[in-house]
N, C-alpha and C positions, 0 to 999 in steps of 0.2 A: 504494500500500500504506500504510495507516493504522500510525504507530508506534506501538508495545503495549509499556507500561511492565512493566516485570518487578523483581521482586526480586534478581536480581542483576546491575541495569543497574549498570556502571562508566562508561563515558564518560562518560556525562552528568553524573556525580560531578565530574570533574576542573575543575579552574582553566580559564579562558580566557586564552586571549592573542590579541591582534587584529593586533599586529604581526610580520611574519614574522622577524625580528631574536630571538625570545624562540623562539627553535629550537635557542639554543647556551645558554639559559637553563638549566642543571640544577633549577631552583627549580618548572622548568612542568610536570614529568614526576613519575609515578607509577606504583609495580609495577603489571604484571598481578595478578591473584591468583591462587592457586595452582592451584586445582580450575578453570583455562584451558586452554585448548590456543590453538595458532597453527596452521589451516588453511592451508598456501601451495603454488601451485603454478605452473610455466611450460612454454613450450612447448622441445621438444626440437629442437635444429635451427635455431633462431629466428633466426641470422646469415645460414644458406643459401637460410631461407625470403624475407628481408628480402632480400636479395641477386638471388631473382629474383621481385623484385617483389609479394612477399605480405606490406608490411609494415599492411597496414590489415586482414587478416585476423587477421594476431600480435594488434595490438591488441585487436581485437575478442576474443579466445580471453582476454586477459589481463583484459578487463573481464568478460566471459562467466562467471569466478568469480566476482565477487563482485555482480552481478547476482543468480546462481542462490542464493548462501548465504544472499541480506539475504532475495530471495524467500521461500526455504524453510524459513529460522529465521522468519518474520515480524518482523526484529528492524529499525528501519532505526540501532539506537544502539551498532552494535557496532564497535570501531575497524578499517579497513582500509587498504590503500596498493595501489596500481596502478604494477606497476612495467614497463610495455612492451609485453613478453612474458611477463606472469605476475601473480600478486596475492599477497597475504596478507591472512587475513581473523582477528580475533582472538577467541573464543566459552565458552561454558563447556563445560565436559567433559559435562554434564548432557545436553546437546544432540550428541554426537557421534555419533550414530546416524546422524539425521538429514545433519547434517553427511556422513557417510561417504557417504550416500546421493548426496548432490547432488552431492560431487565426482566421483561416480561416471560419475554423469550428463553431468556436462558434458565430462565426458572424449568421451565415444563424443558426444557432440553435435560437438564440436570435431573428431574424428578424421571422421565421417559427412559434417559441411555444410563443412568449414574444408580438412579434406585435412592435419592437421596433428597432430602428437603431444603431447598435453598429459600432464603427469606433475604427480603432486598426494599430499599427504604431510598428517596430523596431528602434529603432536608437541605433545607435553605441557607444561606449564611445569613441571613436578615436575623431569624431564629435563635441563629448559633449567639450570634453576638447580643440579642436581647436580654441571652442570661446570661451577659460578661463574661465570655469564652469568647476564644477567638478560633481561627483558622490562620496558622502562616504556614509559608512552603519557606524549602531554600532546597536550590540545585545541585545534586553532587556529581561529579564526574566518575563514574566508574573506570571508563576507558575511553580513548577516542573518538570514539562513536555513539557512546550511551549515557544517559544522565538519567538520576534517580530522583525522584521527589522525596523529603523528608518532611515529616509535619510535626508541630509542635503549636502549644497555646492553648491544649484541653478540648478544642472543638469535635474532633475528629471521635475521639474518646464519648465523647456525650453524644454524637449523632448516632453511633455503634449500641448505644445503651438503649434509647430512644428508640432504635430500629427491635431490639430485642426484647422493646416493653411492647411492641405493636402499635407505637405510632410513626406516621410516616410511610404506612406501608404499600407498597406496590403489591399487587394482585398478581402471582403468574396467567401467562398466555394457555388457553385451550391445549390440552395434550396434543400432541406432534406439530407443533408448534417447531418449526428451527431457526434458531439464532445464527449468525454469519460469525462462524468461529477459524475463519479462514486464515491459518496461520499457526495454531495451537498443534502444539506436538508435544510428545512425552515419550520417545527413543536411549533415551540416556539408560544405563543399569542402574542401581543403586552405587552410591561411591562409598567405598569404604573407608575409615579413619587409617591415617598412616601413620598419626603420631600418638592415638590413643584411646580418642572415643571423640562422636559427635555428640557436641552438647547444644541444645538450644537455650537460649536465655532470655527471657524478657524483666526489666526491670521499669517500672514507673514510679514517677512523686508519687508521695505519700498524701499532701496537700498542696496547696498555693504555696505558703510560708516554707516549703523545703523548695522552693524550685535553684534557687543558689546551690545551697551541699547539692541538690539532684545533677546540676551539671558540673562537678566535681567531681562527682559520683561516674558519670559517662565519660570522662576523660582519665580518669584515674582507670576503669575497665576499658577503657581502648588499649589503653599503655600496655599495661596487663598482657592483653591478648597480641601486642606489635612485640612482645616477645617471642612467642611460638614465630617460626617460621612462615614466612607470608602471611602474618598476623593472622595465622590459623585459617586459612584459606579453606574448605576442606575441598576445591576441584582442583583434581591436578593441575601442573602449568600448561600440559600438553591434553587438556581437556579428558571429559570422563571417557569410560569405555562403553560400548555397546556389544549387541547380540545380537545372533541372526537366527530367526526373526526377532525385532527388536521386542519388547515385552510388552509395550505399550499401544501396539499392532490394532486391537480390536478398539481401545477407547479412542485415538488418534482419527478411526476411520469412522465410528461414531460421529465425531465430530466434523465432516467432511463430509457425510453425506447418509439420508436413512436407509431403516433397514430395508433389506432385499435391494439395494446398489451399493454394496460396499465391494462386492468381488475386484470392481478394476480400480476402486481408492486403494485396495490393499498392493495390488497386483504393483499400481504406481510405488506406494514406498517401499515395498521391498526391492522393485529395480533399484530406484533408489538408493536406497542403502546398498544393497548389494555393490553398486557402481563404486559410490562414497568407499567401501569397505576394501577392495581391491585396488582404487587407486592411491590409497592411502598405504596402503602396504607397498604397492610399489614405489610407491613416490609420486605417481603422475597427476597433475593436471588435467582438470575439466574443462576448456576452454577457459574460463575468468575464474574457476573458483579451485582451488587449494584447500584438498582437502584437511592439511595440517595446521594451514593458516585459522581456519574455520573452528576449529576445535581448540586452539587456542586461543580463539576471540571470545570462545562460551566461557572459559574461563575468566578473561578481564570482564565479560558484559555480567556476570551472576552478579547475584544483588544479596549477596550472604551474610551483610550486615545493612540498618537500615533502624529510622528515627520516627515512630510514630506515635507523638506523645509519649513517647517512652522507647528507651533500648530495645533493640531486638536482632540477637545473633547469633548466626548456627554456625558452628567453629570445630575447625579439628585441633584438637590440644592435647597435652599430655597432663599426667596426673600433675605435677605441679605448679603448670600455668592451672589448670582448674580448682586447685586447692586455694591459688589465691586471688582468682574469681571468686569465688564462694566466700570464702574469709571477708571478705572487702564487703560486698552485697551483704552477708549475714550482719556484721557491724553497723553497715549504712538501717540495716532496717530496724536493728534495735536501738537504733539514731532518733528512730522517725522520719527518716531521711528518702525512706523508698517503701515499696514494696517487691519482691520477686517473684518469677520463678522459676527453675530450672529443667529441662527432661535430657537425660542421658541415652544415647542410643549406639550403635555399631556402623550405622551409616548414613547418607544423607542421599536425596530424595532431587531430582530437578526438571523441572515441566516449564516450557520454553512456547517463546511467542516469536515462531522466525516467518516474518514478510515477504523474503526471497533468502534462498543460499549465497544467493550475488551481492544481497546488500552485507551490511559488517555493525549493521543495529539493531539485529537480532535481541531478545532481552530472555535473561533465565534466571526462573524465579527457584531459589533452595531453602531446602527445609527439611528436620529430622527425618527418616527415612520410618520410624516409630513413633510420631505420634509428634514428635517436634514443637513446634511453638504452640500448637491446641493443646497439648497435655501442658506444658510449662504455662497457659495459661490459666487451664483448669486446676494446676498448685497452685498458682498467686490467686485466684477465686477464692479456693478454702481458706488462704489465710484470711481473705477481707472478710469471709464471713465470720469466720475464729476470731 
């Protein structure tokens, strides 16, 4: 999908920052504007579902938004986050038709191919701001070619809450219903840890009055984790491994097209791959596309750490970079200073939104490969209620 400049592009307005350290920067962040809304939605159930073994479908349902929204706005510059089991996507109010439409869509898409309950909510920034919350973004640079949205100010957090009290809410579309999920794939294996365990981390304020210690707190855990190697990167430098046929074959094709015409969507990615898989062994060249170059762009474009109202990061580390993860978090929370919570797992998980193999803005979204940031945040749940 070709990105289409618009008159009320904002992301692309904001400051860069290249290092991930400039996340507790207040200096990098910028309101929404008003006449925005914040599209978000997750899956209902997502700990039961993860529990018996549907956490690569959760995923896929949590990218599956915002796949369906950049599709159907033609927009690819509008800020989002991928949070597991769910997304938020951030748009102008101008566009909320449309908008309603797709989340419609991907609702009865995910409830039809997934077997799963997705719930999806607008709220408005007018809203947001009425009860002294805001919405800022600030643009990180991943890699050359990719920028991530970070959000901070509590807005985000309260439309999320809002959405899973049942207001705000969008209606799914009629069964077989299909959303424009043109671009979503899920090929990659599971990545294993190489230096010890993948942990996911979410950590948020406690209140208003800790937001200081709280970005002390996410700079002090950046440091932390810039000690492990590639600051605990967990996708290799030379991108994850796959399998033939890749594993992700049947949901992939789901998504591309319904049932009773999938025979020649599958038929296509496995040439595909196949292609990908042989000239990569050899070394060769697809006319423009490399297939090593490729694989290690999945690697700079992952988004394996990220700011949304709060810390959130799936990391390969070893027992001592983790021991004083934890240390530091357990401290800050008996500070008052935060809340957490942690899930430990063997591998990590990565479902990708690629537009063309030619382009290099590919974007891939990771997460515990066990439960990830939905269980880590179904632990900091039980603490708020304890």
């Amino acid at each position: 999908m070709d990105k289409i400049a618009a008159p009320d592009a904002f992301f692309d307005t904001l400051p860069i920052f290249a290092k991930f350290e400039g996340v507790a920067d207040v200096e990098n962040y910028r309101p929404l504007p008003d006449d925005w809304a914040l599209a978000t939605a997750d899956i209902v159930g997502s700990t039961q579902a993860i529990e018996a073994g549907g956490y690569k479908s959760v995923n896929m349902a949590g990218a599956s938004v915002i796949s369906c929204l950049l599709n159907t706005l033609g927009r690819r510059d509008l800020p989002f986050v991928f949070g597991g089991d769910g997304a938020m996507v951030a748009f102008p109010t101008a566009m909320q038709n449309k908008t309603r439409d797709a989340l419609a869509a991907v609702q009865a898409w995910v409830a039809d191919e997934l077997g799963l309950t997705l719930r999806a909510a607008i709220v408005p920034m007018t809203d947001i701001r009425a009860k002294g919350l805001d919405v800022r973004v600030a643009r990180f640079q991943a890699s050359d070619e990719v920028f991530y949205a970070m959000f901070a100010g509590g807005g985000s957090s309260w439309a999320e809450a809002e959405m899973k009290a049942g207001r705000y809410r969008i209606d799914p579309a009629p069964t077989g219903t299909r959303p424009d999920l043109t671009g979503l794939s899920c090929r990659w294996n599971p990545i294993e840890a190489q230096n010890g365990e993948i942990v996911s981390i979410i950590a948020a304020p406690s209140g208003s009055d800790s937001q200081r210690a709280f970005r002390h707190l996410v700079a002090d855990i950046v440091a932390i984790a810039g000690e492990q190697e590639r600051a605990g990167h967990p996708v290799p430098l030379d991108g994850p491994g796959y399998s033939f046929p890749p594993k992700g074959l049947a949901i992939e094709a789901a998504a591309i097209a319904p049932k009773g015409r999938r025979l020649w969507p599958k038929a296509f990615i496995l040439g595909q791959m196949a292609l990908t898989t042989i000239s990569d062994k050899l070394g060769w060249t697809i006319g423009s596309f490399d297939p090593k170059r490729y694989k290690n762009d999945v690697a700079q474009n992952s988004d394996f750490r990220k700011f949304d109202d709060g810390l959130k990061m799936t990391i390969d580390v070893d027992a001592m970079i983790f021991e004083k993860i934890e240390n530091r978090l357990k401290a800050a929370e008996a500070a008052g200073v935060c809340v957490y919570g942690i899930h430990r797992q063997d591998s990590a998980l990565m479902t990708c939104i690629v537009a063309s193999p030619l382009q290099r803005d590919h974007v891939h979204f990771v997460d515990g490969a066990a439960g990830g940031y939905a269980m880590a945040a179904a632990s900091m749940k039980a603490k708020k209620a304890a």
